[in-house]
C-alpha positions, 0 to 999 in steps of 0.5 A: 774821864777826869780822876781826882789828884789822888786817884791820879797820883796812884795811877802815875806810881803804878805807871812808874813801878810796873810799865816798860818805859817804851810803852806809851799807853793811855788810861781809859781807853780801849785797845784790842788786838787784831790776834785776839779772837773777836769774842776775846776782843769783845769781852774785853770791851765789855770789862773795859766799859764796867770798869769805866761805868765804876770810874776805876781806871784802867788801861788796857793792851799794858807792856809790863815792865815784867814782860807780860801783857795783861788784857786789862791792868787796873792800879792797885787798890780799885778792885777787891779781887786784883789789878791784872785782869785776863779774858781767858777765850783761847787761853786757859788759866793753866796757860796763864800760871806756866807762861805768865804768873811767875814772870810777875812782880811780887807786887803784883802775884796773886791780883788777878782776875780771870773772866771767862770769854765763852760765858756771860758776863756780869760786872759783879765777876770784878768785884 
């Protein structure tokens, strides 16, 4: 997907403030992983494709500096609600605030979204 220079310009600052350096990931595109449940891994497809559909950049499967893993990190500034997206299957919100929350940088605590993998989805959860 092509994005404008500023556009660009906002997802290479948050590549350089918030990803490990040994993670070499890439902006829309979708990865999974093979230890999420296949209705985590869907869903997170489904995000993925909203979020591409709205031309927001995204990238997911990210290695935070921080040390966590999001299920889907959006730069800062595209969507209302946050940038650090968790598709909750397994996984409950509780989970999230004892195991990740604090490990986030203060530039990132209090942005993310939560999307739940056993109910339906609808795009308007993002925004």
């Amino acid at each position: 997907m092509k994005h404008s220079s500023k556009t660009r310009k906002v997802m290479n600052d948050f590549v350089r403030e918030h990803l490990d350096p040994s993670f070499r990931g890439h902006w829309d595109m979708i990865r999974l992983s093979r230890a999420n449940t296949p209705a985590h891994n869907l869903r997170v497809c489904e995000v993925a494709i909203s979020l591409m559909e709205a031309g927001i950049p995204f990238m997911t499967e990210a290695r935070l500096k921080c040390g966590t893993r999001p299920d889907i990190v959006v730069p800062d500034g595209f969507l209302p609600s946050g940038c650090y997206i968790e598709v909750l299957f397994s996984e409950t919100k509780e989970d999230f605030f004892n195991k990740k929350a604090d490990k986030l940088p203060a530039s990132l605590r209090g942005k993310w979204v939560f999307i739940d993998a056993k109910a339906p989805f609808e795009p308007k959860m993002l925004w």
